[in-house]
C-alpha positions as CSV (number, residue, x, y, z in Angstrom):
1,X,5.3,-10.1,27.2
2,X,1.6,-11.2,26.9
3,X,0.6,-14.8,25.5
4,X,-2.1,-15.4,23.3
5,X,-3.6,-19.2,22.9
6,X,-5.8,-19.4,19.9
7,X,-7.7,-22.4,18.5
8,X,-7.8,-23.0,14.7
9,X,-8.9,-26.0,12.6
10,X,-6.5,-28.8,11.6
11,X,-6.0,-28.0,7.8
12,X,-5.0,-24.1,8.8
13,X,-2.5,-25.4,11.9
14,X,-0.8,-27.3,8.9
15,X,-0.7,-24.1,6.8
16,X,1.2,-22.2,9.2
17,X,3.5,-24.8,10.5
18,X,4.4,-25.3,6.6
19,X,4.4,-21.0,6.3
20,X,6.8,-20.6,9.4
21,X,9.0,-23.6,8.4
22,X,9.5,-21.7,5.0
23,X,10.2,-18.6,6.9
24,X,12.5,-20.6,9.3
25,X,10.7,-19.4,12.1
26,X,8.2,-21.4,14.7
27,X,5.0,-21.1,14.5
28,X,4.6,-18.8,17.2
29,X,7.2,-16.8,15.6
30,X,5.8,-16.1,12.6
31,X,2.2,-15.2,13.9
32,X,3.6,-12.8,16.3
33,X,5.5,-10.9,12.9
34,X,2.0,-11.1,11.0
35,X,0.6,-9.3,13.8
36,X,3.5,-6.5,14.1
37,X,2.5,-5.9,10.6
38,X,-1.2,-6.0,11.0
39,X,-1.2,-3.9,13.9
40,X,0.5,-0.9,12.2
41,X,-1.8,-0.8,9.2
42,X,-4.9,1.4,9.7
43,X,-8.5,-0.3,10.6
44,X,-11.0,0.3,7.8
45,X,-12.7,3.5,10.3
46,X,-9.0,5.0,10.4
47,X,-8.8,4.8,6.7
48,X,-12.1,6.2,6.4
49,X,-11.4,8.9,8.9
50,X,-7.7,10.0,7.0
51,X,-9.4,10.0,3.8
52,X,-12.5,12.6,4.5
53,X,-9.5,14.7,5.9
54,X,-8.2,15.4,2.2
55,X,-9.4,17.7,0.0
56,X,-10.9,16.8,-3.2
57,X,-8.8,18.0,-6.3
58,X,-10.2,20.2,-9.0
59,X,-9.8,17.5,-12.2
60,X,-10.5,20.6,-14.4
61,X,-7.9,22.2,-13.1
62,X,-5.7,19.3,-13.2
63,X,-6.6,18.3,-16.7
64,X,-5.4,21.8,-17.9
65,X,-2.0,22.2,-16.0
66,X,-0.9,18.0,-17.8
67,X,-3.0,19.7,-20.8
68,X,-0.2,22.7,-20.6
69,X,2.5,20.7,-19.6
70,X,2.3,18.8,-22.6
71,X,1.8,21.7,-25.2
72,X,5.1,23.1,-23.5
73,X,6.9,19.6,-24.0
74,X,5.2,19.6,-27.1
75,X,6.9,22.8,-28.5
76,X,10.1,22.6,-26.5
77,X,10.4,19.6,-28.8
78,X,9.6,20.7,-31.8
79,X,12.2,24.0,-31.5
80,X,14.9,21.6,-30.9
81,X,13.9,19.2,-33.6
82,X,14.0,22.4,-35.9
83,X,16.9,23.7,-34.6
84,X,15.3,26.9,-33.5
C-alpha cells in the first residue's frame, strides 16, 4: 500500500482530527475513505465527455406524450367518476 504525506495549515489539521474523531476513525483513516469516494466520481472532462454521448430529447415531442398522458388520466377519471 502506497503512503501519501501531505502538508495542510493548522486550523484545517484540527478540522479533520475533530471530522475523523466523529467518524471514530484516525485521521489517516478517514482521508483515505474521502479519497475511495473521490476517486470513483467522474473528473469534470469525464463528465463532459459522458454527457455529449447522449442524445438530446425532442421537448415537443415530450411535452405532447405528458400532454396525452394526462388527457387519458384525465378521462379515465372522469368515466369512473360518472360511473360509465
Amino acid at each position: 500500500m502506497a503512503s501519501l504525506a501531505i502538508e495542510v495549515p493548522d486550523e484545517l489539521n484540527e478540522r479533520l482530527e475533530k471530522r475523523a474523531n466523529a467518524a471514530g476513525m484516525t485521521v489517516s483513516e478517514y482521508l483515505a475513505d474521502l479519497a475511495k469516494k473521490m476517486a470513483v466520481l467522474p473528473t469534470r472532462e469525464e463528465m463532459i465527455e459522458r454527457l455529449a454521448t447522449l442524445t438530446r430529447a425532442d421537448i415537443a415531442a415530450s411535452a405532447d406524450a405528458v400532454r396525452e398522458g394526462r388527457e387519458e388520466r384525465d378521462d379515465q377519471l372522469d368515466r369512473a367518476v360518472s360511473g360509465q
